[in-house]
Phi, psi and omega in degrees: 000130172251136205244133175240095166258127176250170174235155169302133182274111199298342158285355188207169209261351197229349196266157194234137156260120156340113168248333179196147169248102169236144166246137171205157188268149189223138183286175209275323156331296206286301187316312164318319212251001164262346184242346158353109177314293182303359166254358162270349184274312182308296172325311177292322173265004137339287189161347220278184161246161203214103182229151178232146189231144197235182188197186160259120133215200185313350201210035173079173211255118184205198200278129175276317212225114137316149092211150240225134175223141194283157204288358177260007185054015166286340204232070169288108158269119200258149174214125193254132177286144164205135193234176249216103172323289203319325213250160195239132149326000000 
């Protein structure tokens, strides 16, 4: 999983500056419970927003792409999946 976090650009109204990129590998557990329909609904109902891009990959078609903006919209995190042929869902 590669993790992005931006902040909102205090000159514009739609644009993120990049503050950090971490990669990291996450077991096949953690990916249920970050993509969990009920844990995106919960998320949403905070305020945050909560969007998914879904794809074809090695292990069928599921979520590639997160991404999660905290409820004042200052802090947008994308977090992109890349899977691992070998290991099974």
């Amino acid at each position: 999983m590669t993790q992005t976090k931006y902040r909102k650009n205090p000159d514009t109204k739609t644009t993120y500056i990049l503050e950090e990129t971490e990669k990291r590998e996450i077991s096949v557990k953690q990916y249920e419970n970050i993509t969990n329909e009920q844990t995106l609904k919960w998320f949403r109902s905070l305020g945050g927003l909560e969007s998914v891009q879904r794809g074809y990959t090695s292990r069928g078609y599921l979520i590639t792409k997160l991404t999660s903006k905290n409820p004042n919209r200052k802090i947008k995190v994308v977090r992109k999946f890349d899977f691992d042929s070998t290991e099974r869902v």
